[in-house]
N, C-alpha and C positions, 0 to 999 in steps of 0.2 A: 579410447573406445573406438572400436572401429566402426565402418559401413555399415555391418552387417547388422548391427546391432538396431540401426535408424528402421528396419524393417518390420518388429516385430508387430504383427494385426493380432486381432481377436483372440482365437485359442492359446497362439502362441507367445500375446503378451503376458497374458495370465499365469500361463506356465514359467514365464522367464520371474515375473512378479514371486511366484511360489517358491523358486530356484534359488534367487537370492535372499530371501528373506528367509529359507531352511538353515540358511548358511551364511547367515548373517556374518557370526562372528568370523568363519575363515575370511567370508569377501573381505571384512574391515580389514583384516590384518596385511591380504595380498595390497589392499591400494594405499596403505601405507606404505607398503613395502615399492612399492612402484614410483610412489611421489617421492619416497630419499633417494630412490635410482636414477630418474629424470634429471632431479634437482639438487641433487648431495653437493655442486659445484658451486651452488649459485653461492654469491659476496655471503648472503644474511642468513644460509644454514650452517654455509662454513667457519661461520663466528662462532656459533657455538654447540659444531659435530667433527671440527677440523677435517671436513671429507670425508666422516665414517657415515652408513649407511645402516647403518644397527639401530635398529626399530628402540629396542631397550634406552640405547642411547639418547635417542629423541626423548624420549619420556622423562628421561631424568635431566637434562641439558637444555633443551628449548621452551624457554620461558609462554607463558601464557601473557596474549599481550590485548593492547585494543587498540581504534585504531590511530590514536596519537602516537604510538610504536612505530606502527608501519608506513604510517603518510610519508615520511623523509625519502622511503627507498624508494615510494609510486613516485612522488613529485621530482627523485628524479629521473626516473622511466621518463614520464610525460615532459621534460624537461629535454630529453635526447640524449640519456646514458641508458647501454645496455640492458638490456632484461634479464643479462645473466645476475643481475644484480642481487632476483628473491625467486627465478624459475630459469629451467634448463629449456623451456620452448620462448619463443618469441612471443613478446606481448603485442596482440595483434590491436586493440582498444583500451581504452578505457571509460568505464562504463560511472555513471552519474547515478550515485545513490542519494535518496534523502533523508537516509536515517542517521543524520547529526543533529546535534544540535550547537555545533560550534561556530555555525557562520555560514560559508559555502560549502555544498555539498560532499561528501567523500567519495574518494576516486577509488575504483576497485580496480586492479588487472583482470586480463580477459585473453584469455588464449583464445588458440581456431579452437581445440580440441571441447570446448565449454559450449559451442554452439551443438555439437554434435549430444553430449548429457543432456542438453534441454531439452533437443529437439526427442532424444529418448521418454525422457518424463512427459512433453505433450501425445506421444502415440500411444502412451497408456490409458488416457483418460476416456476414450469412446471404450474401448472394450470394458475399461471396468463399468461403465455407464449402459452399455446393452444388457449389463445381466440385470437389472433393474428395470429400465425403461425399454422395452423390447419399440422397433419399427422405429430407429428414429433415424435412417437409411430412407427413410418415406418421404423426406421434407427439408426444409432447408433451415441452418443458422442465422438470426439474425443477432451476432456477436458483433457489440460494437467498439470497435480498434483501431487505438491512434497512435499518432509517431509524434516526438516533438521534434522542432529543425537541431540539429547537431552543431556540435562544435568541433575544434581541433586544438587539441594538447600543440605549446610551443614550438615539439617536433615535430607537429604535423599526423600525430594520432588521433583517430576519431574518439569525441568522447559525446558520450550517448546514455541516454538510459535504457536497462537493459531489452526492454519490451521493444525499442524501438532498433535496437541491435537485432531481436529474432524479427521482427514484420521484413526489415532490409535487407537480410540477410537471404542466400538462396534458398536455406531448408526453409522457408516460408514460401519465398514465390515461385519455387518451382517446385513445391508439394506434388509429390502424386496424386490427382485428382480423383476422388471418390464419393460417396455419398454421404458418407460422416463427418467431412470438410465441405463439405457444399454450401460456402457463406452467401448471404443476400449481398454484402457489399462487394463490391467488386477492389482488386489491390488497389488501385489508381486510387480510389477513396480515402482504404485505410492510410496510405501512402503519403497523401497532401498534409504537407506541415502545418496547412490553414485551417485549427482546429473547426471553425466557424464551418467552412466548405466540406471539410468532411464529416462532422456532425450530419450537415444538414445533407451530403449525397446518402449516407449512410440509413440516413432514417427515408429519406426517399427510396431507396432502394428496398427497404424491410418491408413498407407500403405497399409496393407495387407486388410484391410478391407476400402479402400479408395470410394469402391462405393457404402458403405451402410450409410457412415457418413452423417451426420443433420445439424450438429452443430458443429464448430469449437469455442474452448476456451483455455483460463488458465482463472487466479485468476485476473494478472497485463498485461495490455497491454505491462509490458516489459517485462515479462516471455513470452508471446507468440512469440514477436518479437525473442526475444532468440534464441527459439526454430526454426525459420526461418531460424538465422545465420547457428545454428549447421543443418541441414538441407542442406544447402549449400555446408557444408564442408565434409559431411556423406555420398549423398545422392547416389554416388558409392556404398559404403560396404553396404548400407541397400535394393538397388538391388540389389549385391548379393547373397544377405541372401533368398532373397524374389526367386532370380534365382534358385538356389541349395536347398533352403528347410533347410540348418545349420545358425546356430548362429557365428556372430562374436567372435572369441576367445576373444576379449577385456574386454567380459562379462560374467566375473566370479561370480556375486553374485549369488548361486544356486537356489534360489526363481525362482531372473529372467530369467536363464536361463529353470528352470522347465516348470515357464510359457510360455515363450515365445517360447519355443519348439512345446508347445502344441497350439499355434496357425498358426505356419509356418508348420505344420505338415507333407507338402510334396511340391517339389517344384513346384513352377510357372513362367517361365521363358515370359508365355506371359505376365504379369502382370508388371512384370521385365523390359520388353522392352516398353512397355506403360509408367510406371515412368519414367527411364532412359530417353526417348525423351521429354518427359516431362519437366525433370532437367538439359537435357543441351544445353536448347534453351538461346539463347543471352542475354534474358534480361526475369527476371522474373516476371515481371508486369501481374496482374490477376494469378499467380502461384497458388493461393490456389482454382480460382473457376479450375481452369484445374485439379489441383492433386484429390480434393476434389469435384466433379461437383453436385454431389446434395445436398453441404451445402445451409442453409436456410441464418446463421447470423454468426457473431463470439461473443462469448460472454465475456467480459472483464471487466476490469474498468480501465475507458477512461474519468475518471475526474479529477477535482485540477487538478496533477502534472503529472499523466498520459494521461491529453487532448496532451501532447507535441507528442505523438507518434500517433493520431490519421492521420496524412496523412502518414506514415509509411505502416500501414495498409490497407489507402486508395489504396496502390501505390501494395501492395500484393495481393489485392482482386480487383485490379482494379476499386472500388468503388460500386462495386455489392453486396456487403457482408454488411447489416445493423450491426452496431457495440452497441454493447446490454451491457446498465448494468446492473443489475437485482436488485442490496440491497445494501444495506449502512451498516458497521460493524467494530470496533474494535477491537482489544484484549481486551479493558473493556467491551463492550457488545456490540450485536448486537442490529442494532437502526431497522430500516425497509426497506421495498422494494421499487421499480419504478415501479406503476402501469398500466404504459405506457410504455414499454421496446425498441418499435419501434419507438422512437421518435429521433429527432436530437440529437448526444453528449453532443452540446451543453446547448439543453433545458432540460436534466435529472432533474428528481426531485424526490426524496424520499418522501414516507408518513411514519410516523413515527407510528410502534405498540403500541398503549397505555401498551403493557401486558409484554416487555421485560425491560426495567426498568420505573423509577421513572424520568423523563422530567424537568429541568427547564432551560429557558434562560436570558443569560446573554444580555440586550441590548445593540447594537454599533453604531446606526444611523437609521434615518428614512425618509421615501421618497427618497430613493433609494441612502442614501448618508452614504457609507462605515466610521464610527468616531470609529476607536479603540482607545475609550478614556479609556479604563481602562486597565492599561499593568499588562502581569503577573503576576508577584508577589505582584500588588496593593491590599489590601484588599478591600473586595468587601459589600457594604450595605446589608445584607439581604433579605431589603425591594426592594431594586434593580429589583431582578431573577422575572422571569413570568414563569406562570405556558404554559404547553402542549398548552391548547386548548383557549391560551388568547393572545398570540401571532399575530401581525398584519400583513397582505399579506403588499410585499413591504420591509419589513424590515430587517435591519440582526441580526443576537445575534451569539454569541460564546456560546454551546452546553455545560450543566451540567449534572450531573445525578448523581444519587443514585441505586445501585446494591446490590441485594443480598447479595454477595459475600464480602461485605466489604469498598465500595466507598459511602461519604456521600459529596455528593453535591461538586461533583468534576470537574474541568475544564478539558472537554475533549482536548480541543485545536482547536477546528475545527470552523471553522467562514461558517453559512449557513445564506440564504436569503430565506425567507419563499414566495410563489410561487403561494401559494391559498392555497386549502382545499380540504378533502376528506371527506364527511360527517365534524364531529368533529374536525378529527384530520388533523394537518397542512401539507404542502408539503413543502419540503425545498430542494433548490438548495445547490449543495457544494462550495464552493466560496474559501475556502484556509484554510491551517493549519496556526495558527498563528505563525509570526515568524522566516514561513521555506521562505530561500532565494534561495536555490540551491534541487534540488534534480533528480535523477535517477533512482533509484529504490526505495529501501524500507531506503535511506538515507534520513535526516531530517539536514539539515546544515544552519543555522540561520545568520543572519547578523555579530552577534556577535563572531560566532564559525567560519567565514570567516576573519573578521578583527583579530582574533588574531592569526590566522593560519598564515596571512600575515605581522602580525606584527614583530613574531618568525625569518619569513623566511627572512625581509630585509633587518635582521643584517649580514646577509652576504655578502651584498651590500658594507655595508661600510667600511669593509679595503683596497678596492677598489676606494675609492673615488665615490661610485655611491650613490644615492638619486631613491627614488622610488619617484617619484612626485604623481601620482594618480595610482587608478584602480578600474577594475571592472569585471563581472563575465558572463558566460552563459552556461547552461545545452545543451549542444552538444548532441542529440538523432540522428545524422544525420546518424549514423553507430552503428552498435550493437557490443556490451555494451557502453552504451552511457560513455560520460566522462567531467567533469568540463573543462572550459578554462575560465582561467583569464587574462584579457588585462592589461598589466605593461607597463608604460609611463618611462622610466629609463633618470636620466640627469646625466651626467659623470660631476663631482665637477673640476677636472683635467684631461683635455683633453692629456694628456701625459700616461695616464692609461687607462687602457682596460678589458672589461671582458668578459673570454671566455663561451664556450656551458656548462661545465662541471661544472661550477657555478651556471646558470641557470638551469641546469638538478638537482643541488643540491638542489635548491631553493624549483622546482616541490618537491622534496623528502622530505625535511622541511614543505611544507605546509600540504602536506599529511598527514605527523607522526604528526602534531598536530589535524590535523582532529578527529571525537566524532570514536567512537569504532564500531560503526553502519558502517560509512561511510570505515574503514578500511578491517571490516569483508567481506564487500562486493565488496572490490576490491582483498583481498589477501585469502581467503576464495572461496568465493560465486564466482567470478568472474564473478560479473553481474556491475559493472563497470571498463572502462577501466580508462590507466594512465592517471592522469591530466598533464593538460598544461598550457603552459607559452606563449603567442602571445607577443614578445615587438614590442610596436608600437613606430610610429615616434613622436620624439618632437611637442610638442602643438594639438596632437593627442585631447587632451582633452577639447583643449577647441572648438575646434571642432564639440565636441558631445556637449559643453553648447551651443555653437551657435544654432544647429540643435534644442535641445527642446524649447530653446527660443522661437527662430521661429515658432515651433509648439505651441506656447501660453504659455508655461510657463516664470515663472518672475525671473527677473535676481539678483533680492532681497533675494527671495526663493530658489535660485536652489540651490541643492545640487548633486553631481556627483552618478546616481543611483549604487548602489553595485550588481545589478544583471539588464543584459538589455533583457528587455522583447519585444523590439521592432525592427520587422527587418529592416526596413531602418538605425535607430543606431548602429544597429550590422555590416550590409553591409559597412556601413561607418569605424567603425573602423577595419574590415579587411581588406580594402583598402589602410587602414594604417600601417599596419602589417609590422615591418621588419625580422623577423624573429621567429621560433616556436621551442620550447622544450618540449618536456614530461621526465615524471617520471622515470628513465631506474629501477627501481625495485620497489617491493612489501612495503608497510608500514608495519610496525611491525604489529603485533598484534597476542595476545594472548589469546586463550579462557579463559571464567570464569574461570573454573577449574582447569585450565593448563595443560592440556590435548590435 
């Protein structure tokens, strides 16, 4: 993708938008044709295309894979063997995905040429957002955006995730400066790896300029929520920063403090008094149109596993604030935008850019009936995959792609249901990661990765004489940092024994240490979930919850006891049952790649 391309504004992003998407299927076909040309050399196409660059041939030759296929040949990229190994350009990074559930995170390649595609997909998003929300040129963003501190691969490759790859990177801080990017926070902010420090410059800064802001964001509807808790518990010291014109001493990174000097620059104690009554009214419902009164939307993603925080939001904005997502993207690549940003949570649909990679799907069911008949690690027909623009409205598939950078016909994970059409190219709803049973934040915790979590923990049951009879799970968002709780049905084998808090608090602690590495960083790290828990309910608690789906239509042939309950009346019901609650009293281990 060249230069030229990072340019497109207003009219003329829309018309590039229109352009490709007329012609979807030619684009698909040229950047196919482009990735065998770069790459036809590399060790892991020439296994199995011997050098040929025949598009046909790929189709029928290179296996559909996932990424326990491909880890061998990244690990030993990061390791200090060639990149000719899965791509003809040099692997400039490697980027930190959390979408395993195997343990430590998966490593994606990262060309230069991928910063350039992303930074293409972020210039589309204000033009498509002006034809909606006219004047928002008028005011400033208070988008709030973090980096986490980086690592380096054994040979000395930065490995990152990817958001903190585009903030670092130049098409971020040396943006062309204009009115559409016009953030409240200043780089230096976004920039401090001291989540704490730059939380708290960021939301100082949205303040002090609270009646020019547009637009309220972050990246995750739980980073924004976050950002609300700490808000609550700050929002004393950040009026009186705002009072006096000084920085809290707490914030010692000199960036931040250079900056953020230079925006408090003298005091304002009327502004001060405006927030502060503001912040310690009883109850903060609509909080953000009051702090913020001439935002337009909040901009988030509020889908899959972040829909759980959409009335959160509702309850912060009062329901005034449209909840915006704007594009669809991985750490393997970015897919495309929502052409309709003002539309319900619910009904978001992405159009997919025929020009960021190479498209094929995986079918799972049709006429609207969800059949994940092909599990993971199944090998997959060839003849199977459909291409971009042959895909049928109504349907779902699990999302493949081929990249630049080194992925050939790879299972992204992600289960979408295509929606209609944009010109050519299709519109696909997000419908779920395959897999994930529990999640939070940027945690990925699978059926699988819970049953052994629990399996671990109920050997300490039994020198007690107890039996775990059943159980089951749900992602608690009701307070921020949300947190897992698990419903345990406990039968005492010997009514003469007893088992105390301190067992069960151990339990919490067992389940946790066997939890994936993702799920730990972010409780003993990130602190973006809190400790898990342990609800035991009462005897026959469970079959209780068989009775209730029964009743709702299902068959007593077929039931099996759901591992995660997505429904609040079952949920209502087994905390009614509840005899009593435990969490976690400490942190899961965990230690970085590095050990550092």
């Amino acid at each position: 993708m060249d230069g030229k391309k990072l340019e497109y504004k207003g009219e003329d992003a829309l018309k590039e938008i229109e352009k490709l998407t007329a012609t979807a299927g030619e684009v698909q076909y040229g950047i196919l044709k482009e990735i065998l040309k770069q790459n036809a050399e590399s060790e892991y196409l020439n296994k199995y295309m011997k050098g040929s660059k025949d598009v046909s041939q790929f189709k029928s030759c290179v296996p559909v894979v996932t990424y326990k296929n491909i880890y061998p040949y990244i690990q030993r990229i990061a390791n200090g063997e060639d990149s000719s190994l899965i791509t003809g350009h040099p692997i400039t990074e490697i980027l930190c995905s959390s979408g395993t559930s195997a343990g430590e995170p998966k490593l994606t390649p990262s060309i230069a040429e991928d910063l350039d595609r992303r930074t293409f997909l972020y210039n589309l998003i204000m033009p498509i957002m002006n034809q909606y929300i006219p004047g928002l040129d008028e005011g400033k963003a208070m988008y709030l955006y973090f980096v986490k501190a980086e690592l380096s691969t054994p040979c000395g490759l930065p490995f990152r995730t990817v958001l903190t790859s585009y903030y670092k990177s130049k098409h971020f801080k040396c943006r062309t400066r204009d009115p559409f990017n016009d953030f409240t926070s200043p780089d230096q902010a976004i920039l401090c790896n001291d989540s704490n420090q730059s939380m708290y410059c960021q939301l100082l800064a949205g303040l002090v300029h609270c009646h020019q802001v547009m637009r309220l964001g972050a990246v995750f509807a739980s980073a924004f929520l976050r950002a609300i808790s700490f808000l609550e518990r700050k929002w004393a010291l950040l009026c009186n920063d705002i009072r006096t014109g000084h920085l809290d001493l707490s914030i010692i990174d000199p960036a931040c403090r250079s900056s953020m000097m230079a925006i408090l620059s003298s005091p304002n104690p009327h502004l001060a008094d405006e927030i502060e009554s503001i912040c310690s009214r009883p109850s903060w419902k609509g909080i953000l149109c009051n702090l913020w009164p001439r935002a337009k939307y909040i901009e988030a993603v509020v889908t899959g596993s972040m829909a759980q925080y959409i009335p959160a939001l509702n309850y912060y904005s009062a329901g005034k604030l449209p909840l915006v997502c704007t594009m669809y993207a991985s750490s393997e690549c970015y897919f495309g935008v929502n052409l309709k940003p003002i539309c319900d949570p619910a009904e978001v649909s992405f159009t997919l850019l025929p020009n960021m990679c190479y498209f094929e799907f995986l079918p799972l069911g049709e006429n609207g009936t969800l059949a994940m008949d092909i599990d993971e690690e199944e090998a997959v027909p060839n003849d199977r995959l459909v291409d971009l623009v042959n895909v049928k409205v109504g349907c779902y598939y699990e999302l493949v792609v081929t990249t630049f950078s080194g992925l050939y016909r790879y299972r992204i994970g992600d289960v979408l249901q295509v929606t209609g059409f944009h010109n050519q190219a299709p519109q696909f709803r997000f419908i779920c990661r395959r897999n994930v049973l529990l999640s939070v934040d940027n945690d990925k915790t699978s059926e699988e990765d819970l049953h052994r979590s629990v399996t671990t923990a109920k050997k300490l049951l039994e020198p007690y004489n107890a039996l775990l009879v059943e159980y089951t799970s749900y992602a608690d968002t009701s307070s921020v940092p949300g947190h897992y709780v698990l419903f345990w049905e406990i039968q005492m084998v010997d009514s003469a024994t007893s088992i105390d808090a301190k067992l069960l608090e151990e339990c919490c602690v067992t389940v946790e240490e066997e939890l994936d590495y993702v799920y730990r960083q972010c409780r003993t790290r990130e602190k973006t979930i809190g400790p898990l828990e342990i609800r035991v309910v009462e005897p026959g608690t469970f079959e209780a919850v068989m009775d209730f789906f029964i009743n709702q239509g299902g068959s007593i042939n077929q039931y099996k006891t759901p591992r995660c309950i997505k429904s609040s009346s079952a949920l209502k019901l087994l905390n009614s049952h509840a005899l009593a609650s435990f969490s976690s009293p400490k942190d899961p281990k965990w230690i970085p790649l590095n050990g550092k």
